[in-house]
C-alpha positions as a Markdown table, in Angstrom:
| # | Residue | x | y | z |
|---|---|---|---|---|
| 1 | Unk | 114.4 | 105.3 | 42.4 |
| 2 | Unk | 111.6 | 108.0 | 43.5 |
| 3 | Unk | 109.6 | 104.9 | 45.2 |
| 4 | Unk | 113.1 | 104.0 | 47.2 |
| 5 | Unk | 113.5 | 107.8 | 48.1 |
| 6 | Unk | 110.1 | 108.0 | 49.3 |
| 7 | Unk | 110.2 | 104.8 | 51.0 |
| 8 | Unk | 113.2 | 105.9 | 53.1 |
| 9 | Unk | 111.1 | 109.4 | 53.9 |
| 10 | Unk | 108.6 | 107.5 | 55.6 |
| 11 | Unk | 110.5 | 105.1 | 57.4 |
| 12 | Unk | 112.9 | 108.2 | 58.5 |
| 13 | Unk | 109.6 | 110.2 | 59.5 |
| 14 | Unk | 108.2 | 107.0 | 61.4 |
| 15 | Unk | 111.7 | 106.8 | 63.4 |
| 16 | Unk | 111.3 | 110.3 | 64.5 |
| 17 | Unk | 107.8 | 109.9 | 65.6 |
| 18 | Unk | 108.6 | 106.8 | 67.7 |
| 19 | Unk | 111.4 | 109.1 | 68.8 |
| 20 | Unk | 109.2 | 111.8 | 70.3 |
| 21 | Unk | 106.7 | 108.9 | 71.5 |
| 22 | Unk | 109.9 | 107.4 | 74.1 |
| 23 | Unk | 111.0 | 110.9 | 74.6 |
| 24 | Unk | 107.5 | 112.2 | 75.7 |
| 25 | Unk | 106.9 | 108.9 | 77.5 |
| 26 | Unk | 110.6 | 109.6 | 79.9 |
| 27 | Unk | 109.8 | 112.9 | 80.4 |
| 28 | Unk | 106.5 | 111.7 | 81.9 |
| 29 | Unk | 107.5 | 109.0 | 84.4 |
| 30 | Unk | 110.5 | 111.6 | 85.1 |
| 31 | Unk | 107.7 | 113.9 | 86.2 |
| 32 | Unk | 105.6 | 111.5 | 87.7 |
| 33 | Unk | 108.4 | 110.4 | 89.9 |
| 34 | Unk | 109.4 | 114.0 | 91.3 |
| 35 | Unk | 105.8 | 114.8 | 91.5 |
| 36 | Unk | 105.3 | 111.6 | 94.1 |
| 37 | Unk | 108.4 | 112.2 | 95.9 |
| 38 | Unk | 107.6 | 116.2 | 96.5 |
| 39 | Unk | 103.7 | 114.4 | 97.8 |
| 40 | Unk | 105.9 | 111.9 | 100.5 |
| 41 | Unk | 108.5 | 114.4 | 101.5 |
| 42 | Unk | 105.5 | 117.2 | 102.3 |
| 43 | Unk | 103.2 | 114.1 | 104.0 |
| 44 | Unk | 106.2 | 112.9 | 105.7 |
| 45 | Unk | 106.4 | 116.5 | 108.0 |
| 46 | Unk | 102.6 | 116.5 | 108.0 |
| 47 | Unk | 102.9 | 112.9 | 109.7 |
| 48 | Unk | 105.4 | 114.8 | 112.3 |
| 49 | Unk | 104.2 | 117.4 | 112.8 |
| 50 | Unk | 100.2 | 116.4 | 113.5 |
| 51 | Unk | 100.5 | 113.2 | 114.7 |
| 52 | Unk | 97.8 | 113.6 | 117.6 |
| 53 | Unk | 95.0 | 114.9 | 115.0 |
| 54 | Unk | 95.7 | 112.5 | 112.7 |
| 55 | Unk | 95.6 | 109.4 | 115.2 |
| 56 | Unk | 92.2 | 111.3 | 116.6 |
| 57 | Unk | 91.1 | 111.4 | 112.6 |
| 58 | Unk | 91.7 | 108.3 | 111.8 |
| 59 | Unk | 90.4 | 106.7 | 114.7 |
| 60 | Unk | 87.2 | 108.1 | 114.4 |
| 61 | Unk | 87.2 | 106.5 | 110.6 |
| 62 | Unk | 88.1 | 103.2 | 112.3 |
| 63 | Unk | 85.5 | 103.3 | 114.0 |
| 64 | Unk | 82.5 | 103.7 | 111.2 |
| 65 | Unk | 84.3 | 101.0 | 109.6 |
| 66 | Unk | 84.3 | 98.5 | 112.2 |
| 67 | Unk | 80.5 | 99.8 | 112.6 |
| 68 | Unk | 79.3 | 99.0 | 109.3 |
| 69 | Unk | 81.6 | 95.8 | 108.3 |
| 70 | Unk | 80.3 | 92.4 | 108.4 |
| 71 | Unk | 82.3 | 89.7 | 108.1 |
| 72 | Unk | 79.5 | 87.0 | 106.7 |
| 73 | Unk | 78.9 | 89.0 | 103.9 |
| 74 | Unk | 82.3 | 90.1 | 103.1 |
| 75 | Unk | 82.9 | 86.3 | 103.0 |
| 76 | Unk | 79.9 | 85.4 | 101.3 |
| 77 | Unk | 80.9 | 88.3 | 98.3 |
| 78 | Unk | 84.5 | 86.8 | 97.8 |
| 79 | Unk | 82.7 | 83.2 | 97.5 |
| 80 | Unk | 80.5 | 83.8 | 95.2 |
| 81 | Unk | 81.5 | 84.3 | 91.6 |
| 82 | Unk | 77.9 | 84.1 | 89.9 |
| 83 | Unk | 76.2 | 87.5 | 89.1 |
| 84 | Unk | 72.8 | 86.3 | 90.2 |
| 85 | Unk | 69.8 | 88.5 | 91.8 |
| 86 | Unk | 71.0 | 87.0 | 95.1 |
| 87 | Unk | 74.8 | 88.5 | 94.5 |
| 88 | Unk | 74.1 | 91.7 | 92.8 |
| 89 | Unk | 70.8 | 92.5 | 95.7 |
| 90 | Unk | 74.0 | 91.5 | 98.6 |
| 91 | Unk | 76.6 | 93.9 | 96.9 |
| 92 | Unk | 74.4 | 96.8 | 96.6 |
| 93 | Unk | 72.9 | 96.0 | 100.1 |
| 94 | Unk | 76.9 | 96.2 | 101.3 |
| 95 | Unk | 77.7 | 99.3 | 99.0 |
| 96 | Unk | 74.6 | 101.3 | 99.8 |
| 97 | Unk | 75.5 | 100.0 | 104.1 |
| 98 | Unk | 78.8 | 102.4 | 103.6 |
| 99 | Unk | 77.2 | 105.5 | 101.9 |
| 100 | Unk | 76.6 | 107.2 | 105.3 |
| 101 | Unk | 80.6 | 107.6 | 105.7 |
| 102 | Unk | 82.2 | 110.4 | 103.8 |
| 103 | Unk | 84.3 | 108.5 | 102.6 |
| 104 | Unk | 84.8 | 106.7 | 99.2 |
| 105 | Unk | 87.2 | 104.1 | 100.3 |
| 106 | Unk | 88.2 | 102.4 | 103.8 |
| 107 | Unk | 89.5 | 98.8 | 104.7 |
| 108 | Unk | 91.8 | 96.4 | 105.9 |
| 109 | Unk | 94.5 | 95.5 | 104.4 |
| 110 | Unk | 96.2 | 92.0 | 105.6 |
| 111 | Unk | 98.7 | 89.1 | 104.6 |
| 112 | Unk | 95.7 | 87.8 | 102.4 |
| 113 | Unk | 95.2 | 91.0 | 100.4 |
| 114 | Unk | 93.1 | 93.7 | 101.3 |
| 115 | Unk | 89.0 | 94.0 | 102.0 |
| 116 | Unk | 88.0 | 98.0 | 101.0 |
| 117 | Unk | 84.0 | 99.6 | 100.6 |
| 118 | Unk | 84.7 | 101.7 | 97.7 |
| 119 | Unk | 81.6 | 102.9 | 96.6 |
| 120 | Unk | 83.0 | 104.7 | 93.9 |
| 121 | Unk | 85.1 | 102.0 | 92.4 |
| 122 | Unk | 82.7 | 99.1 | 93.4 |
| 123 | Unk | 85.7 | 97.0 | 94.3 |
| 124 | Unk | 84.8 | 94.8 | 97.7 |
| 125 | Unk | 87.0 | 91.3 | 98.8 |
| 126 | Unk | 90.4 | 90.3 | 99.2 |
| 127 | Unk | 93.4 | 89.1 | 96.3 |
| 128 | Unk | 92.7 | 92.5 | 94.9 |
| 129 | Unk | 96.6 | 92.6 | 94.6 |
| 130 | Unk | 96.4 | 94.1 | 90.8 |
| 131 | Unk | 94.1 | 97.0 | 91.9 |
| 132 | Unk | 96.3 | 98.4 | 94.7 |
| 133 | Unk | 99.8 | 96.4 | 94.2 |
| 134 | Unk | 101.8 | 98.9 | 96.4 |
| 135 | Unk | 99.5 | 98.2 | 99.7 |
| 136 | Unk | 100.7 | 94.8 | 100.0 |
| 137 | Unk | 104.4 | 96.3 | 99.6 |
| 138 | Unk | 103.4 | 97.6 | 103.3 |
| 139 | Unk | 103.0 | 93.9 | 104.6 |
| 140 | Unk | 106.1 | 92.0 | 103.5 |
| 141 | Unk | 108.0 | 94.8 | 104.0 |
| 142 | Unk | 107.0 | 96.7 | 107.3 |
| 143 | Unk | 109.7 | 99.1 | 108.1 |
| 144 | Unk | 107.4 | 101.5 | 109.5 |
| 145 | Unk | 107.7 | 102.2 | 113.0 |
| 146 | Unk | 105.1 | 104.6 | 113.7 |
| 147 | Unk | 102.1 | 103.2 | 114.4 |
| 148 | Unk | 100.1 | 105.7 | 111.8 |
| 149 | Unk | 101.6 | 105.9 | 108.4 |
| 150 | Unk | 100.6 | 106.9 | 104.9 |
| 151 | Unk | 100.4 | 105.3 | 101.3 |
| 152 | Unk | 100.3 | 107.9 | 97.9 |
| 153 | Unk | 98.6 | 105.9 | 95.0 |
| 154 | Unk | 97.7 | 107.3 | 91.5 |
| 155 | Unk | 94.3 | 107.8 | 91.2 |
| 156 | Unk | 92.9 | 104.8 | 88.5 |
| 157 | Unk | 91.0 | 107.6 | 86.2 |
| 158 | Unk | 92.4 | 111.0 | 86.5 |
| 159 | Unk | 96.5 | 110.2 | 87.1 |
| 160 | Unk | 96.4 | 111.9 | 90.0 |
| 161 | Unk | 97.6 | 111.1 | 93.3 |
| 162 | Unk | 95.0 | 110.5 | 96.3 |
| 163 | Unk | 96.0 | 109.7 | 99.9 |
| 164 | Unk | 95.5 | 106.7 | 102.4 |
| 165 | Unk | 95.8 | 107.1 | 106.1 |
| 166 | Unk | 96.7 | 103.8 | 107.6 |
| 167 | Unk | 96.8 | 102.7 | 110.9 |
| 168 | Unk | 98.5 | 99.1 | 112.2 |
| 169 | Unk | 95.7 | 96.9 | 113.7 |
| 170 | Unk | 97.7 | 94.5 | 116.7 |
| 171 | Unk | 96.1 | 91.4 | 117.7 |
| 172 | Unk | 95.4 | 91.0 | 122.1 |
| 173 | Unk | 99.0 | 89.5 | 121.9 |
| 174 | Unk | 100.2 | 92.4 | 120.2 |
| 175 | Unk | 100.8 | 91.0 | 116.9 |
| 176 | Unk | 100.6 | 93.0 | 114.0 |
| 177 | Unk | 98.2 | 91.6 | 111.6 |
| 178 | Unk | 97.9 | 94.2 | 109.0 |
| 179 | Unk | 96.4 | 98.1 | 108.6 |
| 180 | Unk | 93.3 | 99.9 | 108.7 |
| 181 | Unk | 93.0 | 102.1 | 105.6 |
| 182 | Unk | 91.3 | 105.1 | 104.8 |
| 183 | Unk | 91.2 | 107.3 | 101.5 |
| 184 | Unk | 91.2 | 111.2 | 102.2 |
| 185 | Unk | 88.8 | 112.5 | 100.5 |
| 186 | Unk | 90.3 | 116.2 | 98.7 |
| 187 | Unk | 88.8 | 118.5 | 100.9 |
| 188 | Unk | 89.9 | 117.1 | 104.0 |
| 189 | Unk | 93.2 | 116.6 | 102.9 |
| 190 | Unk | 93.1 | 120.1 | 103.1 |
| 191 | Unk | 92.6 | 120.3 | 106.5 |
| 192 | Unk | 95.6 | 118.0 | 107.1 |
| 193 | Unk | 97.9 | 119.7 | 105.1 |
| 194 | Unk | 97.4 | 123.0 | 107.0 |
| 195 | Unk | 100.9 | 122.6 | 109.1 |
């Protein structure tokens, strides 16, 4: 009868631990959620409110980008899949070509996925759809129309939210093909958020 009792005692004191698990876990994404919307609401009047210094801004990070990207080897990355002295010399040669920008992350994000220099994350190519899911939300559904807009992710490590400038790149026929995008780093977000 005492082995029953005690039996019941730690299934009861399991259940309340799962309990405060869920509870913590709601109270969390509750958080989370308010914390993102209070970032967009303050970044949407930022996006009013400075539009000329931010299209100056982001131009001028457009620019390095285009500077320093090369196609070939971009291409030549994404095709190869061996970690040989040939791939590892090209994608430190590509990695160390953006550490005069900075920046930790710019690219271009199009209908095939998205092409980004992050030195800090090492992440280079396209079909990187798992690392930033919510940048491809941008493509099939563009109801932005401003031509300079914004994306909040969560930061992968810390949990806390870091900010991409983007900017819609229009082929000669004006057709929009996708965005340039360009990761803020903290202290000049700073200097945007002074409105």
């Amino acid at each position: 009868m005492k082995i029953k009792r005690n039996k019941y005692h730690f299934l009861f004191i399991v259940f309340i631990f799962i309990m405060l698990l869920v509870v913590s876990s709601v109270n969390a994404i509750i958080k989370y959620n308010e914390q993102k919307r209070n970032v967009y609401s303050k970044m949407d009047i930022i996006l009013e409110n400075k539009s000329q210094e931010i299209e100056k801004f982001i131009t001028k990070q457009e620019k390095f980008f285009w500077q320093a990207y090369n196609q070939n080897l971009f291409i030549k990355l994404l095709e190869t899949n061996k970690q040989d002295l040939e791939y590892n010399r090209t994608l430190n040669e590509t990695i160390n070509y953006f550490e005069k920008f900075p920046t930790t992350s710019m690219g271009v994000i199009d209908s095939k996925g998205i092409i980004v220099a992050d030195k800090e994350r090492w992440l280079i190519g396209y079909d990187t759809t798992e690392s930033y899911p919510e940048s491809i939300m941008y493509l099939k559904e563009d109801f932005y129309e401003k031509k300079n807009t914004y994306m909040i992710l969560p930061h992968p490590d810390s949990g806390i939210f870091y900010l991409l400038i983007m900017k819609k790149i229009f082929n000669k026929n004006g057709e929009f093909l996708g965005y340039f995008s360009y990761r803020v780093p903290d202290e000049e977000i700073k200097k945007i958020a002074e409105y």
